[in-house]
C-alpha positions, 0 to 999 in steps of 0.5 A: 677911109684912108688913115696914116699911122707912122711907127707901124712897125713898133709895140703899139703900132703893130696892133694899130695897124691890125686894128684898122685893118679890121676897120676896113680902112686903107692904111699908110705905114711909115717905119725905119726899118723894111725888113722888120715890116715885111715880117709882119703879116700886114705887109702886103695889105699896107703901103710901106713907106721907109721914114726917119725923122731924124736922118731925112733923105733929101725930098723922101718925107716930103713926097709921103706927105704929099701922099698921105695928105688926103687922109681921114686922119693920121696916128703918129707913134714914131718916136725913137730911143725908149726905153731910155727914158733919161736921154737927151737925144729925146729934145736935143735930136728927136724933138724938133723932126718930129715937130716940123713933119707934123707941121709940114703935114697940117700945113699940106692939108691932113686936119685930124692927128693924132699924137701919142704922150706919156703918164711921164708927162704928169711928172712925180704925182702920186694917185689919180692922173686927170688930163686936166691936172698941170703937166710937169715933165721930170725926165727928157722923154716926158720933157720932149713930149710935153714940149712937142704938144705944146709946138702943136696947141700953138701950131693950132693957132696958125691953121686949124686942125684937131689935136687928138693928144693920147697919153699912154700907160702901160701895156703888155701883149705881144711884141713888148719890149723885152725889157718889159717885166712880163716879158723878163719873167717869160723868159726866165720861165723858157730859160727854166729859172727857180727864181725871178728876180725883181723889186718890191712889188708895191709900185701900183701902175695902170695896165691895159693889154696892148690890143686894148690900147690900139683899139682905143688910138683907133677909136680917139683918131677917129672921131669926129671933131674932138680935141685936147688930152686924153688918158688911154687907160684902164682907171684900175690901178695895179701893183706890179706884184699882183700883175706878176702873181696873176701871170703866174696864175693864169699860165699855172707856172710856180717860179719864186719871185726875189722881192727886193733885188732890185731898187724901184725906179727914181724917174717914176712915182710909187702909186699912180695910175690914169682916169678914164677920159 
């Protein structure tokens, strides 16, 4: 089994990697940078290929697409410029690369992608997210992402292919952003900080370690003959204050948490969270 995954070196892609490892399959990884995939322990199991949508070196992605064209499937995570979710770089730079590697891919013979989106895509809905309920994008990440499924489904249309089209939550585990809020409360712990500062808590969210989430991509990319959205997700919504409480329990640290410091943010709604798909 040979499975191409591009943004190997990534959050998510890290655990991808490890997780198809352990499937005994051989696995194609792009990244922007070698030197941070060569820290990772995969390295030498892999093949490594140096890839930027965005900055292309004349005849580099299409000889990889050539290579990996014979794969039993392909995970695409690449997607640069998170967290900042409100930049137009998403759909001005970013949007139309990563469209036409993905077409150029389908169009050498790889039949079976798998494309991560995001719960951004449902907009500023409240409650239970169904991959059957309408999109409607509110920031240009979201936007571009929406915008880059649609591209495919019409790309369908020209040459068969399974569209597998997996929308993320979050997530937490190990390598997560440091802009992430377990990982901004570790480093106050480490620092020795009496307070964390944070917001009111009540935002309830849907949150899955990130080890789950690479299991679950794995196990989407690889099924046979499925097609269409589907939510990776626990279906358990959470308030971020209980998920920050509990982290304090399970690691018997007692820091004060400043609720209200800082305001919630305006790109996402107050309660929502996935059904399982």
């Amino acid at each position: 089994m040979k499975v191409t995954v591009t943004g190997g070196t990534g959050f998510i892609g890290n655990h991808v990697v490890q997780e198809l490892l352990l499937r005994g399959a051989e696995v194609w990884v792009t990244g922007t940078l070698p030197e941070k995939a060569a820290a990772f322990s995969w390295f030498e199991k892999v093949h490594f290929h140096t890839l930027n949508f965005t900055e292309e070196i004349p005849g580099q992605n299409t000889a990889f697409i050539e290579s990996v064209a014979d794969s039993d499937a392909l995970i695409h995570l690449a997607w640069s410029g998170l967290p900042n979710y409100k930049s137009l770089f998403h759909f001005e730079e970013n949007l139309m690369p990563q469209y036409f590697f993905l077409k150029k891919i389908v169009e050498a013979g790889l039949r079976n992608i798998t494309v991560t989106g995001t719960c951004f895509e449902y907009g500023m809905k409240n409650g239970p997210l169904s991959p059957d309920m309408p999109a409607d994008p509110q920031n240009p990440y979201a936007l571009a992402k929406d915008t880059l499924r649609k591209f495919l489904q019409q790309l369908q249309q020209q040459t068969a292919f399974d569209l597998k089209w997996v929308r993320l939550f979050y997530m937490y585990g190990e390598g997560q952003s440091e802009k992430s809020i377990l990982a901004q409360l570790e480093k106050a712990i480490r620092q020795g900080e009496k307070v964390f500062n944070m917001s009111g808590g009540e935002q309830l969210r849907d949150y899955l370690p990130v080890k789950s989430v690479a299991a679950m991509i794995v196990d989407k990319a690889l099924e046979k003959n499925a097609n269409g959205i589907f939510n990776c997700c626990s279906g358990v919504p959470i308030s971020i204050r209980s998920l920050v409480e509990n982290y304090l329990k399970e690691t018997n640290n007692n820091i004060s948490l400043n609720l209200g410091y800082y305001p919630y943010p305006d790109y996402e709604p107050m309660a929502f969270w996935g059904v399982k798909s």
